[in-house]
N, CA, C and O atoms as a GROMACS GRO file, in nm:
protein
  616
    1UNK      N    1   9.877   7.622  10.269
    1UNK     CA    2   9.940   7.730  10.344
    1UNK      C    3  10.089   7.731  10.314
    1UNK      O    4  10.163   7.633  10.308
    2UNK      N    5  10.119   7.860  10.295
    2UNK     CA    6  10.274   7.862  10.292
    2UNK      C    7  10.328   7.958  10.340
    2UNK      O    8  10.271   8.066  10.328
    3UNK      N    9  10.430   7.954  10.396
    3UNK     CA   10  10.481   8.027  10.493
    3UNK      C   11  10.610   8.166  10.410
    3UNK      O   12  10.690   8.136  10.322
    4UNK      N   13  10.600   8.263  10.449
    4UNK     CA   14  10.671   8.366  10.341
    4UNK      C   15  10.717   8.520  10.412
    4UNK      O   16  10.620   8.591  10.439
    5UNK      N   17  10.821   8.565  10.436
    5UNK     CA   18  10.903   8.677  10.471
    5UNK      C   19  10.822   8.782  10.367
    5UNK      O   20  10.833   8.789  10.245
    6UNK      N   21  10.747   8.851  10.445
    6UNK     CA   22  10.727   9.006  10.302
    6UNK      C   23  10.787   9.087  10.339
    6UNK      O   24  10.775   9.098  10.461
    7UNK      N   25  10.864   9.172  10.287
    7UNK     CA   26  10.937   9.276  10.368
    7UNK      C   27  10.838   9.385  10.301
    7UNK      O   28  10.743   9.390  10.224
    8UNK      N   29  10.941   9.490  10.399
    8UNK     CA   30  10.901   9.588  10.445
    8UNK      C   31  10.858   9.707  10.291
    8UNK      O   32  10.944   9.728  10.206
    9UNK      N   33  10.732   9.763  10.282
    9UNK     CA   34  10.680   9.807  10.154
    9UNK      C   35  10.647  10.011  10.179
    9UNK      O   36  10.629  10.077  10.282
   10UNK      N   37  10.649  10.036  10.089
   10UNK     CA   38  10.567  10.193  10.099
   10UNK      C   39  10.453  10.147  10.065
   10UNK      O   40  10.440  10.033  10.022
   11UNK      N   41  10.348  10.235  10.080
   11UNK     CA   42  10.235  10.207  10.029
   11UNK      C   43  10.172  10.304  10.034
   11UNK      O   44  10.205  10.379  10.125
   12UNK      N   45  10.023  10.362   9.918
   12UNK     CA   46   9.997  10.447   9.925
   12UNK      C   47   9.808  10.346  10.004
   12UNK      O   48   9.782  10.226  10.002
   13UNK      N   49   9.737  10.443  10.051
   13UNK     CA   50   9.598  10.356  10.118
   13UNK      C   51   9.532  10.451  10.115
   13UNK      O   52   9.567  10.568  10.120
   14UNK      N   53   9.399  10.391  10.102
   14UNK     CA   54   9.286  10.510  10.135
   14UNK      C   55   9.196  10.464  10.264
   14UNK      O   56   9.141  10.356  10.247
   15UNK      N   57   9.173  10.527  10.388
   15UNK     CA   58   9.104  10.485  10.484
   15UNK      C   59   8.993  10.449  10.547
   15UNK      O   60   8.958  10.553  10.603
   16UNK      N   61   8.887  10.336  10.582
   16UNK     CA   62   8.742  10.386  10.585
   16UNK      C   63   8.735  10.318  10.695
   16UNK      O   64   8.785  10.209  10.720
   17UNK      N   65   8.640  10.417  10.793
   17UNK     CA   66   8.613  10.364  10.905
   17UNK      C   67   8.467  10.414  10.927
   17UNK      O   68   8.399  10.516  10.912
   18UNK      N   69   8.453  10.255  10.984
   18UNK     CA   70   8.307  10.189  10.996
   18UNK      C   71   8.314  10.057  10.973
   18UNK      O   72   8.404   9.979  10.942
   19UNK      N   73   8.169  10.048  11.003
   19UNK     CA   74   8.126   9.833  10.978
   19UNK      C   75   8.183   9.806  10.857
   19UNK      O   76   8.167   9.865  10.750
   20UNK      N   77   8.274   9.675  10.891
   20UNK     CA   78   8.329   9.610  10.738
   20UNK      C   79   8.246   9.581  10.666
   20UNK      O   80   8.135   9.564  10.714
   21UNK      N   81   8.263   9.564  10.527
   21UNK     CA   82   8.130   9.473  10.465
   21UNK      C   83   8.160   9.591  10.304
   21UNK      O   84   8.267   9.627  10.255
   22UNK      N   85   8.012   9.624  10.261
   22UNK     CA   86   8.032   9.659  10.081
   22UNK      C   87   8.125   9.791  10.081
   22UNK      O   88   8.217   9.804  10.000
   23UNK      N   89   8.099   9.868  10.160
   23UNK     CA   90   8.180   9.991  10.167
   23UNK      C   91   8.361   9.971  10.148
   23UNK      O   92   8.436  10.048  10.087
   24UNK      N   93   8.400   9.844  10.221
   24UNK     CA   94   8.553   9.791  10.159
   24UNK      C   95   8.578   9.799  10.065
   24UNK      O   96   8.682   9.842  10.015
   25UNK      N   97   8.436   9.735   9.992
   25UNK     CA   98   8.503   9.716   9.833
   25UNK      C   99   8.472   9.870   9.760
   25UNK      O  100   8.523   9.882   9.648
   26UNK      N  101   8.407   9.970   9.802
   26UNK     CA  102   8.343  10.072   9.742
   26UNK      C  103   8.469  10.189   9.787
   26UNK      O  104   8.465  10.305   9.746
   27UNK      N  105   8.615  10.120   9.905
   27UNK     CA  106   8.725  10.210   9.922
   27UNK      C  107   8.873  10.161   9.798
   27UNK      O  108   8.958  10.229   9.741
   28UNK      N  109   8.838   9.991   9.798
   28UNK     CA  110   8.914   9.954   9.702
   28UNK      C  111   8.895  10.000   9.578
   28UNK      O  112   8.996  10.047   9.527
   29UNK      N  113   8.789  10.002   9.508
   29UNK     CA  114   8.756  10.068   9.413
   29UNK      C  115   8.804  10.234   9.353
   29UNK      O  116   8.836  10.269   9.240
   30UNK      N  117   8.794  10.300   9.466
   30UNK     CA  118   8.837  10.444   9.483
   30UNK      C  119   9.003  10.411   9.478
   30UNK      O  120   9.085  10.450   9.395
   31UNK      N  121   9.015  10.363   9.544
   31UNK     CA  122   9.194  10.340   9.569
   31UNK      C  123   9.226  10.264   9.410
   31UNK      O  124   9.344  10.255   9.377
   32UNK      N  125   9.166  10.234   9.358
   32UNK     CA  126   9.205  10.203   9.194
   32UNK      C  127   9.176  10.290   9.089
   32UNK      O  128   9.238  10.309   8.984
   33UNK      N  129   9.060  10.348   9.139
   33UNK     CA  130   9.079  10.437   8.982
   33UNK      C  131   9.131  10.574   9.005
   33UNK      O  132   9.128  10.676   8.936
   34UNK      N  133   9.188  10.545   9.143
   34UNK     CA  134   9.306  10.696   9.177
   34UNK      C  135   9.396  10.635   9.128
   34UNK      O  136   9.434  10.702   9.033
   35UNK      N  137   9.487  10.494   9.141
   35UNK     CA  138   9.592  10.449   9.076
   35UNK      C  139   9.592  10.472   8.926
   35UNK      O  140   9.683  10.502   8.849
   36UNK      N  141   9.457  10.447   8.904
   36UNK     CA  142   9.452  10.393   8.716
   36UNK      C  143   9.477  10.578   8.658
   36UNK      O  144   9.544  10.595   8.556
   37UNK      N  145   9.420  10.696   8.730
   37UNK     CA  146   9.413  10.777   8.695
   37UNK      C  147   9.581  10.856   8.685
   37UNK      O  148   9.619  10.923   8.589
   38UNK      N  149   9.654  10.828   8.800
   38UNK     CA  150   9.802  10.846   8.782
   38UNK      C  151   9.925  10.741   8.753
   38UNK      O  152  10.038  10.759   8.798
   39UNK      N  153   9.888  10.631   8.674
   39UNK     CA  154   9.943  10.552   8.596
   39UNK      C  155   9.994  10.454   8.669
   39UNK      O  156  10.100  10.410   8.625
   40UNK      N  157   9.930  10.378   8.822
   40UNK     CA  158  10.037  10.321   8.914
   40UNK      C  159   9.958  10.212   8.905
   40UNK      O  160  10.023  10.133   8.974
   41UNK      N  161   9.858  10.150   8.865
   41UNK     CA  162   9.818  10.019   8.825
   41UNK      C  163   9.814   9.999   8.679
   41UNK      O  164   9.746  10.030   8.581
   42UNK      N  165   9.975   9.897   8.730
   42UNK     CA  166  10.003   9.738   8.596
   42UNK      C  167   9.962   9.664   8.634
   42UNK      O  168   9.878   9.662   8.724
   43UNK      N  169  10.018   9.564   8.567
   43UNK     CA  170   9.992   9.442   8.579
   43UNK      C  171  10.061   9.381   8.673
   43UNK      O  172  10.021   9.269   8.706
   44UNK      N  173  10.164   9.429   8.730
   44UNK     CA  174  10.265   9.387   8.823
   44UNK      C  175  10.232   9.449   8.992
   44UNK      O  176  10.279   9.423   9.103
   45UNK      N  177  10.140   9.527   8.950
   45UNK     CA  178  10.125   9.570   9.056
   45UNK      C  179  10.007   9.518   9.199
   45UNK      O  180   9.894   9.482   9.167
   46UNK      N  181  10.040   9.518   9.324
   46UNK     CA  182  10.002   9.420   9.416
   46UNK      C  183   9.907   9.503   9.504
   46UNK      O  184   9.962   9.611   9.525
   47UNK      N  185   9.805   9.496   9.554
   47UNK     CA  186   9.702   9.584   9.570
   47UNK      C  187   9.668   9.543   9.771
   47UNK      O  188   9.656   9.421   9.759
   48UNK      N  189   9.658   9.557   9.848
   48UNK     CA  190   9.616   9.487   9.979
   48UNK      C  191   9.488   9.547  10.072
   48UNK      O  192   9.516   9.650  10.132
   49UNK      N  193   9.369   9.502  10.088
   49UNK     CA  194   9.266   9.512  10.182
   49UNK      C  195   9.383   9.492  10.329
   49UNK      O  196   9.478   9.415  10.332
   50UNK      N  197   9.336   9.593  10.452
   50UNK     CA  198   9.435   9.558  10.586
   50UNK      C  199   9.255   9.610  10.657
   50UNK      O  200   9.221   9.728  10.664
   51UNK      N  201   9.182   9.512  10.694
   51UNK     CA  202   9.134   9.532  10.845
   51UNK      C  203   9.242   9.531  10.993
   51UNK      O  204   9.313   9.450  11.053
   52UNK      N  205   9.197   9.688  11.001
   52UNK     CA  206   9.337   9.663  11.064
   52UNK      C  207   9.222   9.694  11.252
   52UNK      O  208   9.259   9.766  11.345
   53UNK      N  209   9.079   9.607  11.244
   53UNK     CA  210   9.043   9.606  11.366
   53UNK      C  211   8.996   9.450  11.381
   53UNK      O  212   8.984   9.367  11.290
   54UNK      N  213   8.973   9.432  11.525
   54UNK     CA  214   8.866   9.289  11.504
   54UNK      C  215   8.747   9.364  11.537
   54UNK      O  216   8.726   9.468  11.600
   55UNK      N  217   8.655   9.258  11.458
   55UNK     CA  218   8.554   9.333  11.473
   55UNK      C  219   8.453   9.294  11.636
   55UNK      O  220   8.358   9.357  11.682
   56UNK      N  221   8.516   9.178  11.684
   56UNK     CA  222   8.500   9.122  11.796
   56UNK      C  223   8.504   9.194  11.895
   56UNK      O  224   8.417   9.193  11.982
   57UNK      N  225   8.629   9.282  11.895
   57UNK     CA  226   8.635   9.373  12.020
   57UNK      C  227   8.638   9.537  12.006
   57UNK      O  228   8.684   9.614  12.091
   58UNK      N  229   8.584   9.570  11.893
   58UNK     CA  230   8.590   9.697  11.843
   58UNK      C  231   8.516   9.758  11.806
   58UNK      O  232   8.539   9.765  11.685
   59UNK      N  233   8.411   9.830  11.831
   59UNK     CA  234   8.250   9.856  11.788
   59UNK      C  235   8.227   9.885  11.667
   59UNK      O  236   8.267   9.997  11.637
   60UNK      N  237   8.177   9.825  11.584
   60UNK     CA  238   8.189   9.847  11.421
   60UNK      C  239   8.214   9.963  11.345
   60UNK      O  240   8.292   9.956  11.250
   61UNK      N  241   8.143  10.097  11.380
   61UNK     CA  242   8.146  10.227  11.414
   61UNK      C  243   8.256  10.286  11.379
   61UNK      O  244   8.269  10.369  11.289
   62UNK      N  245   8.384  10.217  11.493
   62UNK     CA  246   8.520  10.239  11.502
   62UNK      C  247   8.649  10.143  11.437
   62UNK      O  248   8.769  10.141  11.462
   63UNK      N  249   8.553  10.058  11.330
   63UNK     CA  250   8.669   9.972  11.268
   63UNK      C  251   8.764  10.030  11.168
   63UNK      O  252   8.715  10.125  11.107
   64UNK      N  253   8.862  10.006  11.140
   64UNK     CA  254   8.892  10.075  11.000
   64UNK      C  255   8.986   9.964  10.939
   64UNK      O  256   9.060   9.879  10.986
   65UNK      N  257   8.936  10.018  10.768
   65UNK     CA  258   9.005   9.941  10.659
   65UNK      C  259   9.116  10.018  10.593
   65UNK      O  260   9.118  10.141  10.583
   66UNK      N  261   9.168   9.971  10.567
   66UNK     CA  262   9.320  10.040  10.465
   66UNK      C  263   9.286   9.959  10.300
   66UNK      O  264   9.244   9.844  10.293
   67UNK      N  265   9.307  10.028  10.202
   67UNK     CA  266   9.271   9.960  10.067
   67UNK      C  267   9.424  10.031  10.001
   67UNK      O  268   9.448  10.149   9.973
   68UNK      N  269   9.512   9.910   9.991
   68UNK     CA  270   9.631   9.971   9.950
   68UNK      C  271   9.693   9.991   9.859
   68UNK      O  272   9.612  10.037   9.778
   69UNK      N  273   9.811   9.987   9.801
   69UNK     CA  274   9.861  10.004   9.674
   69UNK      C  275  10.000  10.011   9.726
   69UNK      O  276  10.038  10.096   9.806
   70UNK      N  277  10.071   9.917   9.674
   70UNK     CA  278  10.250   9.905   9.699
   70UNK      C  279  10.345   9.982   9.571
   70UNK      O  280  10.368   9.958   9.452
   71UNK      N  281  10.386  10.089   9.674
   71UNK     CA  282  10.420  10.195   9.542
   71UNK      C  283  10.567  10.183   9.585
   71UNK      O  284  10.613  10.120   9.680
   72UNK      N  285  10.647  10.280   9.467
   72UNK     CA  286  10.827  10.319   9.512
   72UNK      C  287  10.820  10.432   9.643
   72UNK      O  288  10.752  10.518   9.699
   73UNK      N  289  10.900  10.387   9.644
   73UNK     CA  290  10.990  10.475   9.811
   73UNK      C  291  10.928  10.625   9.739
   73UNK      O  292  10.857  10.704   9.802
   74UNK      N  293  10.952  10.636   9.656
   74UNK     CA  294  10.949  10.824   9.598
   74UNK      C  295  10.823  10.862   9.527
   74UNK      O  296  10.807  10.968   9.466
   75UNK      N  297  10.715  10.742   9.544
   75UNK     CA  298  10.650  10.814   9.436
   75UNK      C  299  10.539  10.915   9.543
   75UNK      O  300  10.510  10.880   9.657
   76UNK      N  301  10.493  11.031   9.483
   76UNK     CA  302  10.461  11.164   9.559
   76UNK      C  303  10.316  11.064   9.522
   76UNK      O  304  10.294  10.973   9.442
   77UNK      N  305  10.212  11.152   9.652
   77UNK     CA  306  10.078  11.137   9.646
   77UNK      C  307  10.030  11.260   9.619
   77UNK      O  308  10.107  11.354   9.640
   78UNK      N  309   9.891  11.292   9.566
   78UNK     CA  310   9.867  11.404   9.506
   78UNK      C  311   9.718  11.429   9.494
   78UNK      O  312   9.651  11.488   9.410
   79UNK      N  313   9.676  11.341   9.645
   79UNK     CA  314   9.507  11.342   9.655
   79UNK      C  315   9.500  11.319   9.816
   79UNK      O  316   9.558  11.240   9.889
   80UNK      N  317   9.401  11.425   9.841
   80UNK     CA  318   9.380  11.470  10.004
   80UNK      C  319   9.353  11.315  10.048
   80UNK      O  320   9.408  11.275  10.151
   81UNK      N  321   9.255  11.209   9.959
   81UNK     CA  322   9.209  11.129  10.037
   81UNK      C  323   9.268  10.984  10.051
   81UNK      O  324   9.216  10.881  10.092
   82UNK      N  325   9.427  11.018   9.990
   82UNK     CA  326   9.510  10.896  10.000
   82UNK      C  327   9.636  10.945  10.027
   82UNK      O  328   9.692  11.041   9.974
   83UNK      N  329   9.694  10.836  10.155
   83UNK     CA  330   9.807  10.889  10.224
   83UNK      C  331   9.930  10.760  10.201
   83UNK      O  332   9.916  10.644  10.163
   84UNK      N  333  10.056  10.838  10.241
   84UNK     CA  334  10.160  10.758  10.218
   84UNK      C  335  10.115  10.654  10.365
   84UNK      O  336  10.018  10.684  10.435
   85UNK      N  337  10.202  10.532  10.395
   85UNK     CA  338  10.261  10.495  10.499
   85UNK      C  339  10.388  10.347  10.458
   85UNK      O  340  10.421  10.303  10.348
   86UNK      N  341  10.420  10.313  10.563
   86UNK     CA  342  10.474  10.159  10.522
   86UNK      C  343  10.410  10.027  10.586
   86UNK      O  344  10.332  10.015  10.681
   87UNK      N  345  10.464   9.940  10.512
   87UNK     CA  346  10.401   9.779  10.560
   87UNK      C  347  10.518   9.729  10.583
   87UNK      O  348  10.602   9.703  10.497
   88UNK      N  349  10.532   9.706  10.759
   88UNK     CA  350  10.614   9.673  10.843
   88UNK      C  351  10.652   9.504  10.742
   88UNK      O  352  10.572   9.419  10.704
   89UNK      N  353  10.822   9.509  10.723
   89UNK     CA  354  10.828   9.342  10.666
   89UNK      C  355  10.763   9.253  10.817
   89UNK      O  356  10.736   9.299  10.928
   90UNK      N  357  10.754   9.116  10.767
   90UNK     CA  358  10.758   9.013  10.867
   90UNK      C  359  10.715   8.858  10.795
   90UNK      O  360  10.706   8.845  10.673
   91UNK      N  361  10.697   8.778  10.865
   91UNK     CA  362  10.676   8.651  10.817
   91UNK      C  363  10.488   8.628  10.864
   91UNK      O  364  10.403   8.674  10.941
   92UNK      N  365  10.505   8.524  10.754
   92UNK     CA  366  10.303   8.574  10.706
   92UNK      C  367  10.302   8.397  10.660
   92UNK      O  368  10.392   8.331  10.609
   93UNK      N  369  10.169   8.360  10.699
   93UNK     CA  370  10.094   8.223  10.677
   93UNK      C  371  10.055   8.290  10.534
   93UNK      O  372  10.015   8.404  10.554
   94UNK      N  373  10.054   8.264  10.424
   94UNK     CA  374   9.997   8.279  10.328
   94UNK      C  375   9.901   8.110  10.253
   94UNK      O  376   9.937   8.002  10.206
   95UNK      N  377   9.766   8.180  10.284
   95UNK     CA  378   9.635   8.115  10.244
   95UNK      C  379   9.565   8.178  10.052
   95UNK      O  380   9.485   8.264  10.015
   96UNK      N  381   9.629   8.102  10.003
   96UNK     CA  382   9.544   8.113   9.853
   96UNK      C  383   9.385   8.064   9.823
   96UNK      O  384   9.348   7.953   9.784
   97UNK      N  385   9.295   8.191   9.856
   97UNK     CA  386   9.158   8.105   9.841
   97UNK      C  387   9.105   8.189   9.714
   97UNK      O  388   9.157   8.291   9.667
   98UNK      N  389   8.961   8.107   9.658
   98UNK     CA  390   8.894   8.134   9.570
   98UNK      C  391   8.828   8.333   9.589
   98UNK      O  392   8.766   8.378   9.685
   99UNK      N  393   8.859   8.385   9.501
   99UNK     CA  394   8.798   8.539   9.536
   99UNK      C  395   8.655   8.545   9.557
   99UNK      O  396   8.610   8.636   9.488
  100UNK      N  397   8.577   8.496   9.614
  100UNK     CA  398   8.449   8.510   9.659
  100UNK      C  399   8.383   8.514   9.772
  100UNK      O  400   8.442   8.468   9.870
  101UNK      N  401   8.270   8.559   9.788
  101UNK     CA  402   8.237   8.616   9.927
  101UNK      C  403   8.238   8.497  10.028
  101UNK      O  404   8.283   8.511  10.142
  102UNK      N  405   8.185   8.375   9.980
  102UNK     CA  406   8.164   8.246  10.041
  102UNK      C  407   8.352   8.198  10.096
  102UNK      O  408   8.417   8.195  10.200
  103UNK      N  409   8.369   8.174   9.977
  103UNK     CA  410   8.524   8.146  10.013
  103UNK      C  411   8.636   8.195  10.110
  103UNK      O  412   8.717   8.125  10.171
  104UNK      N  413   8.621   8.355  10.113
  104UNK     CA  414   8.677   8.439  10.193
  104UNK      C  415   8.627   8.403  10.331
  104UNK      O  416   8.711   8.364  10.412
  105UNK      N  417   8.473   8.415  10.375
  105UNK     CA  418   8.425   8.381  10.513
  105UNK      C  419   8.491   8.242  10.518
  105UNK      O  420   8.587   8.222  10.592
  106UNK      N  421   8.441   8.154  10.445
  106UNK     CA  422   8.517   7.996  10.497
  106UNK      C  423   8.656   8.039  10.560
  106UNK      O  424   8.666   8.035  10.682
  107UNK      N  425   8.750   8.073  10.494
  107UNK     CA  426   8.878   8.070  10.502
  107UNK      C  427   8.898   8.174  10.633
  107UNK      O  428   9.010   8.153  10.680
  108UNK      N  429   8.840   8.261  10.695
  108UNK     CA  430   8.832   8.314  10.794
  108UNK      C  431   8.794   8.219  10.913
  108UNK      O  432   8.851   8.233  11.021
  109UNK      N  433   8.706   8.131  10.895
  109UNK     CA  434   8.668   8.058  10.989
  109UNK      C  435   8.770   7.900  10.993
  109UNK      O  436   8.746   7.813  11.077
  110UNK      N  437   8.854   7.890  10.914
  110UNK     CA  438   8.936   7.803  10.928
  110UNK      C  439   9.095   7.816  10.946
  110UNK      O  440   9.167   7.723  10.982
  111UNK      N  441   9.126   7.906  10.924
  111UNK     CA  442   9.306   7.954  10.922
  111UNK      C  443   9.373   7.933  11.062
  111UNK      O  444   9.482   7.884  11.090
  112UNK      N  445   9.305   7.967  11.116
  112UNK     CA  446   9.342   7.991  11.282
  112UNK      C  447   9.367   7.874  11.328
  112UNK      O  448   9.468   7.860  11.397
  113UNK      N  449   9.276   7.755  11.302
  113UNK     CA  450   9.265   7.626  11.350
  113UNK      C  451   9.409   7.561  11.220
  113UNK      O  452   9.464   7.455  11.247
  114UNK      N  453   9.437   7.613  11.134
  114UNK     CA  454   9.520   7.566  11.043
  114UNK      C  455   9.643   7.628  11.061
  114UNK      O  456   9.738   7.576  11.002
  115UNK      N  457   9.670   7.746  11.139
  115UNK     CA  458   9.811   7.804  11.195
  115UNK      C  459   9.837   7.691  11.312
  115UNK      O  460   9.945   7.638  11.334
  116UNK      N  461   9.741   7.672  11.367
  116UNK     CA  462   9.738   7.570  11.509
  116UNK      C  463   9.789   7.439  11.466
  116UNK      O  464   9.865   7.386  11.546
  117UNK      N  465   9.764   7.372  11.353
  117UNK     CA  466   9.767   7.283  11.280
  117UNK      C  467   9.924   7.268  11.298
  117UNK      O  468   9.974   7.185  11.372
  118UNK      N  469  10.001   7.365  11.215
  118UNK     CA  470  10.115   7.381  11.190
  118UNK      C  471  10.230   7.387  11.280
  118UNK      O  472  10.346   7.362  11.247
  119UNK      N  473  10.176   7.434  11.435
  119UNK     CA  474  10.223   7.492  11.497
  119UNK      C  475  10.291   7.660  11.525
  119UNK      O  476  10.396   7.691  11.581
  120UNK      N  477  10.206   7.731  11.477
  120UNK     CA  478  10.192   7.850  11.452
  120UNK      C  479  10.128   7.962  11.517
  120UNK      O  480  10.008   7.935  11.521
  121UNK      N  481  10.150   8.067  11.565
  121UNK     CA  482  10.113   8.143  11.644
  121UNK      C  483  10.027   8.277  11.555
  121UNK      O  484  10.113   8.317  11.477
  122UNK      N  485   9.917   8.351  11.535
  122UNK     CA  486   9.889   8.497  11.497
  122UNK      C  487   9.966   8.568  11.541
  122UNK      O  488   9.970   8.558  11.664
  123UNK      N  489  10.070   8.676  11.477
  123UNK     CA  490  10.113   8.823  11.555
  123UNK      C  491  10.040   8.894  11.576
  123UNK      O  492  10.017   8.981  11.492
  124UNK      N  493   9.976   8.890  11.689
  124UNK     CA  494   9.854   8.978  11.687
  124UNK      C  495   9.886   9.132  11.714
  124UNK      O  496   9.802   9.218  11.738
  125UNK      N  497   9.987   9.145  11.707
  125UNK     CA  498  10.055   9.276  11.672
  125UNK      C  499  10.076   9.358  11.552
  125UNK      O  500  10.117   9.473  11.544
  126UNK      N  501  10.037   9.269  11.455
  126UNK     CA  502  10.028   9.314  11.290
  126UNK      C  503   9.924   9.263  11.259
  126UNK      O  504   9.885   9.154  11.302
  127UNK      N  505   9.839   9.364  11.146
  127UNK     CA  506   9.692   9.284  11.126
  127UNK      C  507   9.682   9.166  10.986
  127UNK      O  508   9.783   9.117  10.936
  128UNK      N  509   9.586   9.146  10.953
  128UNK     CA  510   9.626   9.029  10.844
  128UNK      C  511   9.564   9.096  10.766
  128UNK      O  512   9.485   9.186  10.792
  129UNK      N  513   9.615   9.031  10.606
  129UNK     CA  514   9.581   9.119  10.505
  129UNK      C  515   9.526   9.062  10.444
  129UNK      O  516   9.537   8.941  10.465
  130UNK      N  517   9.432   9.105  10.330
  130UNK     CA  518   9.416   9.062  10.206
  130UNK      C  519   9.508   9.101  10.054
  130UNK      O  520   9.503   9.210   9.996
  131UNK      N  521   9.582   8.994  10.016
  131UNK     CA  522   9.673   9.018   9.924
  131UNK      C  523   9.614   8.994   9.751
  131UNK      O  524   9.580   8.879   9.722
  132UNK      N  525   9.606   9.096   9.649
  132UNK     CA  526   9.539   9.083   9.517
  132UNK      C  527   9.653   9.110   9.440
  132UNK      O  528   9.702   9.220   9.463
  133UNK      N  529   9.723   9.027   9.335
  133UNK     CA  530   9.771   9.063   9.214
  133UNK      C  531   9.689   9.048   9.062
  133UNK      O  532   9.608   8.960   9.034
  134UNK      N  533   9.716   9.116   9.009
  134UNK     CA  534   9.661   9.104   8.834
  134UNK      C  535   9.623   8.978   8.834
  134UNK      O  536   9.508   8.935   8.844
  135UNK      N  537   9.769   8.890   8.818
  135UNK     CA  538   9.741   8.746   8.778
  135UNK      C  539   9.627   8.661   8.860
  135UNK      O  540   9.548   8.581   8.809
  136UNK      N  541   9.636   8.696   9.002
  136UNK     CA  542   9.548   8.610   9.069
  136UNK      C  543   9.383   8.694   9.049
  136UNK      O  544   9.277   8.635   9.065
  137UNK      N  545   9.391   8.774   9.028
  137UNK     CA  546   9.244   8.827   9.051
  137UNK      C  547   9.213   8.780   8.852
  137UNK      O  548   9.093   8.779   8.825
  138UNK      N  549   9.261   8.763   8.791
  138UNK     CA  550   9.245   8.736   8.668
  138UNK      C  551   9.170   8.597   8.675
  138UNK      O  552   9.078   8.569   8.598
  139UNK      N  553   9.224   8.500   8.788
  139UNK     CA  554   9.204   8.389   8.774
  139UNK      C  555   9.102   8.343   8.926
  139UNK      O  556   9.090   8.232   8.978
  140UNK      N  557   9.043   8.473   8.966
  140UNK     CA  558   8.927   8.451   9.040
  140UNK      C  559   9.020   8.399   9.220
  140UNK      O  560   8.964   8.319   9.294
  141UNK      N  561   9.119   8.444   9.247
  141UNK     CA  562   9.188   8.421   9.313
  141UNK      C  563   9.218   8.552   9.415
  141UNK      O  564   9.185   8.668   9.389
  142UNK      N  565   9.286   8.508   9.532
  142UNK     CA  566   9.291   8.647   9.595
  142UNK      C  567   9.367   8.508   9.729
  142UNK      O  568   9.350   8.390   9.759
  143UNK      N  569   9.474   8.654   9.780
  143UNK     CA  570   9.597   8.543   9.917
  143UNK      C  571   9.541   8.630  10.066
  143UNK      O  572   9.526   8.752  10.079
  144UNK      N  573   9.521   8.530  10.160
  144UNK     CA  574   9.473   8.586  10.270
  144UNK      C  575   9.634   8.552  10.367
  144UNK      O  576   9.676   8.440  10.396
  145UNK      N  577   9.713   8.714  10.409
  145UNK     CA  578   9.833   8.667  10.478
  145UNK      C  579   9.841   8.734  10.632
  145UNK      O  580   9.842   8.851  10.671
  146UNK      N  581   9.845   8.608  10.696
  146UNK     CA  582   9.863   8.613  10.810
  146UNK      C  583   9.967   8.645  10.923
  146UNK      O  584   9.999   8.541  10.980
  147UNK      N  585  10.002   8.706  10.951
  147UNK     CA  586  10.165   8.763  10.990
  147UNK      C  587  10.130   8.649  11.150
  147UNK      O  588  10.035   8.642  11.228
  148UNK      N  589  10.266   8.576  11.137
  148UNK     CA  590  10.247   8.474  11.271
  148UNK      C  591  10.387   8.502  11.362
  148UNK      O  592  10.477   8.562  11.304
  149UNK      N  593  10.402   8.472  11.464
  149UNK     CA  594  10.480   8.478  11.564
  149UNK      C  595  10.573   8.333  11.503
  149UNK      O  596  10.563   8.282  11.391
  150UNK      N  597  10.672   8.286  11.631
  150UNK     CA  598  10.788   8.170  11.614
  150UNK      C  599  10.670   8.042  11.644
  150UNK      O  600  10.558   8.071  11.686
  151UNK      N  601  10.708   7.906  11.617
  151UNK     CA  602  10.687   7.831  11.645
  151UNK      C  603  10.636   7.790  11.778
  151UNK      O  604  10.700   7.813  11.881
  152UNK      N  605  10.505   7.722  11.777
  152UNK     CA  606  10.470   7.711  11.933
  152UNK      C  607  10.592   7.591  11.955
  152UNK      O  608  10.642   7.521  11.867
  153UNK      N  609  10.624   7.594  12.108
  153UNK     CA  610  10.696   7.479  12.165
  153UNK      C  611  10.580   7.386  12.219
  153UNK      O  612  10.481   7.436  12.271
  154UNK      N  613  10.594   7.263  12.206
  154UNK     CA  614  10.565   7.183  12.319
  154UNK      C  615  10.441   7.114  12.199
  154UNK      O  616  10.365   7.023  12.234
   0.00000   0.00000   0.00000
């Protein structure tokens, strides 16, 4: 785990709401070959899954995913089914796990107890992301970041 300031981003996302699960990856997908089609995925470029519900308290129905793309302040969008917004900066637990379905659930079921570890709080005011660059998805990799509050006392 490592601890890391992301500031504040534009981003372009495409939205899907309903039960998490294959349809995520079937919005990420769309949200890439709209990039690949107007020239905004390099190699440099940083891509983010945002469940931005729990699915604990939110009827699946009504969850929604964001599948993003970190673009310039100016660059215009030019498709009904992807919208501008920003990604509030803040400070984030950043978890590097293996890109696979197994790996991802593990690491869901352990972070929380490993922010605790640290002494670390969830902002449960910002949702947590899934973070993909070139290099890491090249290498079967993918960063799960956790936006956390100050230090617990005591």
């Amino acid at each position: 785990m490592n601890v890391e300031m992301i500031p504040e981003y534009d981003i372009a996302y495409i939205r899907k709401i309903g039960p998490y699960g294959l349809e995520n990856i079937q919005t990420m997908e769309k949200l890439k070959s709209w990039a690949t089609v107007n020239g905004l995925l390099k190699d440099e470029s940083i891509i983010l899954g945002i469940p931005l519900d729990n699915p604990e308290t939110t009827k699946p129905e009504d969850c929604r995913y964001d599948a993003c793309l970190i673009i310039a302040k100016d660059q215009m969008i030019n498709h009904s089914d992807v919208k501008k917004g920003k990604l509030r900066e803040g400070d984030y637990a950043v978890f590097e796990i293996e890109h696979t379905a197994e790996a991802v659930k593990q690491a869901w079921g352990e972070i929380f107890l490993e922010l605790s570890i640290h002494g670390y709080t969830m902002d449960d005011t910002t949702p947590i992301m899934e973070r993909y660059s070139n290099k890491m998805v090249e290498n079967h990799k993918c960063e799960i970041c956790v936006p956390i509050g100050s230090l617990c006392s005591g």
